[in-house]
Every structure is written in C-alpha cells, then in structure tokens.
N, C-alpha and C positions, 0 to 999 in steps of 0.2 A: 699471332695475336691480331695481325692486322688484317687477316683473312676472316677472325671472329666480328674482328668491328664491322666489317664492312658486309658482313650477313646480317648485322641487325637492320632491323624497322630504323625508317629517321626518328620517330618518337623516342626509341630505345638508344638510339647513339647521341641525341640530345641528351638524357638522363645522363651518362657514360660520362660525358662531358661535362655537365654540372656538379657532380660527382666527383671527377679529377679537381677540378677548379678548387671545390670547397674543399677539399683533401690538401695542395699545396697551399693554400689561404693558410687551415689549421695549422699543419707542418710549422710555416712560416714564424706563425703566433707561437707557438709553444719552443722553438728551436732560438729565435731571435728577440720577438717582441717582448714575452711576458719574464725572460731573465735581462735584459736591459730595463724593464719599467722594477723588476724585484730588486737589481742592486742601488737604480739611484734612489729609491725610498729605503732603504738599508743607509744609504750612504747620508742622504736627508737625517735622518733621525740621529745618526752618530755626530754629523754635525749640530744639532738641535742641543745635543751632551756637551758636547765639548765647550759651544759657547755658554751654556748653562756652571759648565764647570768655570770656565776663565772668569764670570762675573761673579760667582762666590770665591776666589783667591784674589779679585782684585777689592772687595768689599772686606775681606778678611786682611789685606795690604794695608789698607785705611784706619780699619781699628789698631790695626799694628802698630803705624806710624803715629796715631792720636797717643796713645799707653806709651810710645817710644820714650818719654822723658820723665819715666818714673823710676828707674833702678838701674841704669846704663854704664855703671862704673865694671870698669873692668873686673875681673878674677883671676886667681890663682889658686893653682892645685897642681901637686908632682904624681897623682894618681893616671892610672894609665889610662887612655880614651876612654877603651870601654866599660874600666870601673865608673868611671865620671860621670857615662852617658847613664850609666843605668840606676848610679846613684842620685842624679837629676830627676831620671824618669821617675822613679822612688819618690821623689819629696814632690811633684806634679801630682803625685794619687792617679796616675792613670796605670791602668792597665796595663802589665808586662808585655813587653816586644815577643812575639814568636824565636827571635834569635837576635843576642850582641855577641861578638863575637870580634876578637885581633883581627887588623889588618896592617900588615906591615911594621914598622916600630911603632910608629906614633898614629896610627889610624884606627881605626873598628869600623865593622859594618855592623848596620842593624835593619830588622824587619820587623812592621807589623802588620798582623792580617787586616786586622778593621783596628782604625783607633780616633777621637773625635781631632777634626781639623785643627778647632781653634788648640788644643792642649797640646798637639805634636809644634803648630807652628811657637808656641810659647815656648817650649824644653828647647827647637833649636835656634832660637834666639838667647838663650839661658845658658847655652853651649857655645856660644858664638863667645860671647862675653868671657870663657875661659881660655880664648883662642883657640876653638876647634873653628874647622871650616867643611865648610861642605862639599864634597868634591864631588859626589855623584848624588842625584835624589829623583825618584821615580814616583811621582801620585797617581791614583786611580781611585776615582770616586767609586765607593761603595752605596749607599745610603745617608737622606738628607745628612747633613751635618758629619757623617765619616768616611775615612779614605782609607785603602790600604796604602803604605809609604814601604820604601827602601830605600837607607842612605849609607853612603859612606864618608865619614867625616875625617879630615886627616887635623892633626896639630899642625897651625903654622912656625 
C-alpha cells in the first residue's frame, strides 16, 4: 500500500490524505460524539419528567394536607386487606385495579394499569385510616392527571 501511495502525483496523495482525515473525523463523530450528545438529551428529557412528575405529587401533597381535617377518624373492619381495598376502591367509583390480590396474612397487593392520581391518593389515605399501611408503592406517570401504581399494603 505504501509503494501505491508513493506512485501517486503529490496532487493525488494530497486528496489520499484529505480523504483519510475526513474518514477518522467521521468515524470519530458517529462512534463517540453523536452517542454521548444522543444519551445526555435522552437523559435531559427524563430528568424534565421526573421533576415535572415530583411538582404534581407535591401540589397533590397540599391539597391532601388542606382536606386532611375532614374525615380522619380512625376505622374498623375484620374484613381481609384485600376485600377492604377493593371494597374501598368500589365506593371511590373508580376504576377496577388490573389485579388485588393476598399477600401474606394480613397483606394484599394491588395493580393498576392507568388510574387518576388524585382518586388512587384518596382510597389510600381511606385505607390508612383502617390501619393498612403501605409497605411497598411504585408510580409512573402515564398521562396528565394518571399513573400507573403498584402497591403492597400490609395491616399494622
């Protein structure tokens, strides 16, 4: 190869040479440059959600805490979590959970696909109040105003 370079004209091993240069420039940009500028605007945007997400559960915190002194007296019921949660959810008029479901003696899990923020945080505040607790809960914002949730609530 280095016996073809050195046969060409200087015009033509100049070209050769401009050639290579722009060839590892390219390489360079597609190998390193344009996947580090594609994840931190990937990464940008998920942070853009997220804090969008935290300032609607903290706005949703508020009105919680304002309504907090209207019904707050404790409950009772020998029903097992998961009849309770889903007879709760029943008397909220929302939308059936994807799955409730025993966990343990005194636990249940539950899922739902999509369901509205403010009416999931009401039912488990409404459940708190029968002594369930919440032991594990997962949100992900779906669309304005709904999440998909998964919780598991145990009796204290």
């Amino acid at each position: 190869m280095k016996d073809w370079y050195l046969r060409q004209s200087p015009r033509d091993r100049l070209i050769v040479m401009i050639v290579a240069v722009l060839t590892i420039i390219s390489l360079l940009y597609a190998v390193a440059w344009y996947p580090l500028q594609a994840r931190k605007t990937s990464l940008e945007q998920a942070l853009v959600s997220k804090q969008e997400t935290l300032e609607f559960i903290r706005r949703a915190g508020v009105q919680l805490r304002a309504s907090a002194g209207n019904d707050n007296t404790a409950k009772t019921s020998d029903k097992a979590p998961y009849l309770l949660i889903d007879e709760v959810i029943r008397q909220a008029k929302m939308d059936p959970p994807e799955r409730v479901e025993p966990s343990g003696a005194n636990g249940a899990r539950v899922q739902f696909g999509e369901v509205e923020f403010d009416k999931l945080v009401a039912v488990l505040a409404e459940l708190e109040l029968y002594g369930l607790e919440i032991s594990t809960l997962t949100i992900s914002r779906k669309n304005p105003g709904t999440v998909s949730a998964r919780f598991n609530m145990e009796r204290s």
